[in-house]
C-alpha positions as CSV (number, residue, x, y, z in Angstrom):
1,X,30.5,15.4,-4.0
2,X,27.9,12.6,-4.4
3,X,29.2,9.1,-4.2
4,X,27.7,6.3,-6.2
5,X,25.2,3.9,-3.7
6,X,23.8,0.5,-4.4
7,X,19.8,0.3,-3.7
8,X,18.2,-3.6,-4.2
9,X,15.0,-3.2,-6.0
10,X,12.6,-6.5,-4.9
11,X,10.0,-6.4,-6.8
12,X,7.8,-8.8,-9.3
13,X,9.4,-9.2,-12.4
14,X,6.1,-8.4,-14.5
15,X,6.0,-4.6,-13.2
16,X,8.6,-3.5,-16.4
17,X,7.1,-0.1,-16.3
18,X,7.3,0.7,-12.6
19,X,10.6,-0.6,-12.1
20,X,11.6,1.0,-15.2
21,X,10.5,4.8,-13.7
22,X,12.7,3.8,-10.7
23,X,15.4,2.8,-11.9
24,X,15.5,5.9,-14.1
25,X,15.0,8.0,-10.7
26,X,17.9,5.9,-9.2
27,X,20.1,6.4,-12.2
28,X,19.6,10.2,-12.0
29,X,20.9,10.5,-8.6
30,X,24.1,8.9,-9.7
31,X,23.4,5.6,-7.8
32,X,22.9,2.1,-8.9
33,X,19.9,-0.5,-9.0
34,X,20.5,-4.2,-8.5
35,X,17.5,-5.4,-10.1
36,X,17.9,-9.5,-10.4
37,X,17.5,-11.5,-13.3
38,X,17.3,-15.2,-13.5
39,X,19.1,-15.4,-17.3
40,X,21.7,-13.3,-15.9
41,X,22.9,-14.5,-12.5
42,X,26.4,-16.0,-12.0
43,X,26.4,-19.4,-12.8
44,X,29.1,-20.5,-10.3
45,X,26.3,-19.1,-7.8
46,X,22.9,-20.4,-7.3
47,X,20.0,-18.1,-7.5
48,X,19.5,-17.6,-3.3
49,X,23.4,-17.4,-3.0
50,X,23.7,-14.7,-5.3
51,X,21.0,-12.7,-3.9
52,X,22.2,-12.8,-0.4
53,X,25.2,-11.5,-1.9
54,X,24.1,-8.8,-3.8
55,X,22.0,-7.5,-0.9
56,X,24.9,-7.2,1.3
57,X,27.1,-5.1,-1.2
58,X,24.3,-2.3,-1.5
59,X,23.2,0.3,0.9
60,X,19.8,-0.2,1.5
61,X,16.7,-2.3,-0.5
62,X,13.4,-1.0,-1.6
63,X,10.3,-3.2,-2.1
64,X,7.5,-2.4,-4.4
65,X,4.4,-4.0,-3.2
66,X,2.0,-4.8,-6.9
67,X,-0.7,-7.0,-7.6
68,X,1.7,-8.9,-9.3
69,X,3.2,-9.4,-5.9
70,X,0.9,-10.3,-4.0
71,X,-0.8,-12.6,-6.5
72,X,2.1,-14.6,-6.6
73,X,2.9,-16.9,-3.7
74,X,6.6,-17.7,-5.0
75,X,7.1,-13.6,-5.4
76,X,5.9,-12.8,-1.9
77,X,8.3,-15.7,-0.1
78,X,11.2,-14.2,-2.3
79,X,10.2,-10.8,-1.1
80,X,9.8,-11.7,2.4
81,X,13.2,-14.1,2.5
82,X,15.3,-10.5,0.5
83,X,14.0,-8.1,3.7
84,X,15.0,-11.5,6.1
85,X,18.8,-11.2,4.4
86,X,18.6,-6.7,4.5
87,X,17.7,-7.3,7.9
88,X,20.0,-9.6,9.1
89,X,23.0,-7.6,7.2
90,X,21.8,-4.4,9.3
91,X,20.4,-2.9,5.7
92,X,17.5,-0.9,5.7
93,X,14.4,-2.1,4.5
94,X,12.1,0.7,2.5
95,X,8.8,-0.6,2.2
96,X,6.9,0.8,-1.1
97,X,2.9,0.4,-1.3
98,X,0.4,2.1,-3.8
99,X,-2.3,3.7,-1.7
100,X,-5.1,1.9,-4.2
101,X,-3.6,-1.9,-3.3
102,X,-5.6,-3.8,-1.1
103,X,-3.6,-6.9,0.7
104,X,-3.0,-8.7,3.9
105,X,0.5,-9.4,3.5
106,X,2.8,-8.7,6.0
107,X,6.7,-7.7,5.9
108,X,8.4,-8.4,9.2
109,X,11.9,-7.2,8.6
110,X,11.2,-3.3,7.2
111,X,12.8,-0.1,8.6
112,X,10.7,2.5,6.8
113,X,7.2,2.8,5.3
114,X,5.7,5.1,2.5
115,X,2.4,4.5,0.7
116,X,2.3,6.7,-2.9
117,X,-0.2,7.4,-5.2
118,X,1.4,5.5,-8.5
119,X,-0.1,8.3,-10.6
120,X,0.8,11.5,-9.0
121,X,4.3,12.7,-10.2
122,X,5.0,14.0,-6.5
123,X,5.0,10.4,-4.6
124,X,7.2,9.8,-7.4
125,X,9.4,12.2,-6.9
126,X,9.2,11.8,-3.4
127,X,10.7,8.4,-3.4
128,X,13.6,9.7,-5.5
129,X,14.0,12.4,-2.4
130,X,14.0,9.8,-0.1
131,X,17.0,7.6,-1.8
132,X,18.9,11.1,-2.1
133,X,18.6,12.0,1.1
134,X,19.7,8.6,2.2
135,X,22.8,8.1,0.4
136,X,24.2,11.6,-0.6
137,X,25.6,12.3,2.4
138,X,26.2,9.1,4.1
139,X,26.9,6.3,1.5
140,X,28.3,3.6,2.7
141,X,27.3,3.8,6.3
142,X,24.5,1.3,7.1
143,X,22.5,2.1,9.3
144,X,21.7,-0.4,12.6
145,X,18.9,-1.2,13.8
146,X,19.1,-1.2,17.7
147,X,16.6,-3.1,20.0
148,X,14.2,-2.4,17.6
149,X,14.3,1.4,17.2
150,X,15.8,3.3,14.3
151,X,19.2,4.8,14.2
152,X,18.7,8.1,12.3
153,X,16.3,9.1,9.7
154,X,17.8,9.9,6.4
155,X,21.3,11.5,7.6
156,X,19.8,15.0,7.8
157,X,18.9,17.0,10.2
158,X,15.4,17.2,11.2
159,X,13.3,20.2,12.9
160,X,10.3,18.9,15.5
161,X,7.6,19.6,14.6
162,X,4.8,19.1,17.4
163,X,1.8,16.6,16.6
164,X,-1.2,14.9,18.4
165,X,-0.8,11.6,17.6
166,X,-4.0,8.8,18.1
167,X,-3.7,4.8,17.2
168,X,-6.9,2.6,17.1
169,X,-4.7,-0.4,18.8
170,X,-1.6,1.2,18.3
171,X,1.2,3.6,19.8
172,X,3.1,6.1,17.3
173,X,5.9,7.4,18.9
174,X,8.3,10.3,17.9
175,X,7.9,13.8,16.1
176,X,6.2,14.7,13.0
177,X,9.2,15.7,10.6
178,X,9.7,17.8,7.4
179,X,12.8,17.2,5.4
180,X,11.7,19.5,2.1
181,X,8.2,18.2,1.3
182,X,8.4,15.0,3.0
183,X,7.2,14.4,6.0
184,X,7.6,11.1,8.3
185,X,7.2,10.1,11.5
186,X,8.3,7.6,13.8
187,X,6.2,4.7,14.8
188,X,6.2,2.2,17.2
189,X,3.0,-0.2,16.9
190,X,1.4,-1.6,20.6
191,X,0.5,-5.2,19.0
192,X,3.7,-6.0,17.1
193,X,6.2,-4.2,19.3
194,X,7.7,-3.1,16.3
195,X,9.4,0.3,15.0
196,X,9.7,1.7,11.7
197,X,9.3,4.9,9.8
198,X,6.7,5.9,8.3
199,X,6.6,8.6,5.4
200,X,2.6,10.2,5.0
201,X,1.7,13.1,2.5
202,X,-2.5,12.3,3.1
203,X,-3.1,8.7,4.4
204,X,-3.6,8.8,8.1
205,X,-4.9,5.9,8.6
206,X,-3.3,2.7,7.7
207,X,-3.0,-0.7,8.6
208,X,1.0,-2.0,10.3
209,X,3.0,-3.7,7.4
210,X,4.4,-5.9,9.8
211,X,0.9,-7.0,11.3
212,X,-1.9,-5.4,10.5
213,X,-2.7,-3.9,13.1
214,X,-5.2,-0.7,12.0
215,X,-3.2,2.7,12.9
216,X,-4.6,6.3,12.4
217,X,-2.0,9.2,12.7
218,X,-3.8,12.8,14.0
219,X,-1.6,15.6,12.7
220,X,-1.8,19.1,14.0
């Protein structure tokens, strides 16, 4: 039986189409999308307050890095300040980022990493994986994050699968893993000190979300 989970989209309110294709891939898992709108919040609450609260009644919150995010100071703090209250509420923090966007901005509170390509129906489809694998079997249980390493990876079972793995200033620790046709990996970056995971289809060489440190990933 699938339960029903509660995924927080931050995003930038001018994406409609991209937030529209998620949402639809939310919906057809038989989960819900809180995605927040000013004319519509609870009036008894302000804006902040009813954020914080809505983040704390869902499972887990995605971000979907844009131009229109990172173009927009205001966005980016709200951003930032939504993984700060996912973070502090022991929520995990999925960090989404077209592989053609170019930016310096950094996300210190995320749990897990995957840079798509917006126009191949795969990444798509991947992402919907992703939020099925994370809440079909486990809804409900969020997930800690424990001196700064990640407790489980998606509530499945993983098989190891061995990898050389090289960092231009950074460490990648962990095994490369295939769940289906996703595979992901656990990092650990040298400069930031910082763990996440990262889900990689092609791009093996990337720069740290949290700092931007430059990391390259050998796969064997």
């Amino acid at each position: 039986m699938i339960i029903t989970g509660k995924i927080f989209i931050s995003h930038s309110k001018y994406d409609v189409e991209m937030i529209k294709t998620f949402n639809t891939a939310i919906q057809n898992l038989g989960h819900k999308a809180y995605i927040y709108d000013y004319e519509k919040h609870d009036d008894y609450l302000a804006p902040n307050e009813d954020i914080k609260l809505e983040i704390k009644k869902s499972n887990c919150l995605f971000i979907f890095l844009s131009e229109n995010v990172i173009n927009r100071e205001h966005t980016k703090s709200w951003i930032i300040s939504e993984a700060a209250i996912a973070r502090d509420a022991n929520i995990r923090v999925f960090l989404c980022k077209p592989n053609d966007l170019i930016t310096e901005m950094v996300i210190p509170y995320i749990s897990d990493y995957f840079i798509y390509n917006k126009n191949d129906p795969k990444d798509i489809l991947t992402i919907q994986r992703i939020m099925k694998d994370n809440f079909n079997e486990q809804v409900g249980a969020k997930r800690t994050l424990v001196g700064g390493g990640l407790g489980g990876v998606l509530g499945i079972p993983f098989g190891p699968f061995g990898i050389i793995a090289g960092a231009i200033g950074g460490a990648i620790l962990g095994k490369l893993t295939q769940p289906g046709n996703i595979y992901s990996l656990k990092i650990k970056c040298n400069k930031c000190n910082h763990s996440y995971i990262y889900y990689s289809t092609a791009i093996n060489i990337f720069k740290c979300p949290i700092c931007n440190n430059q990391i390259e990933v050998i796969k064997k």
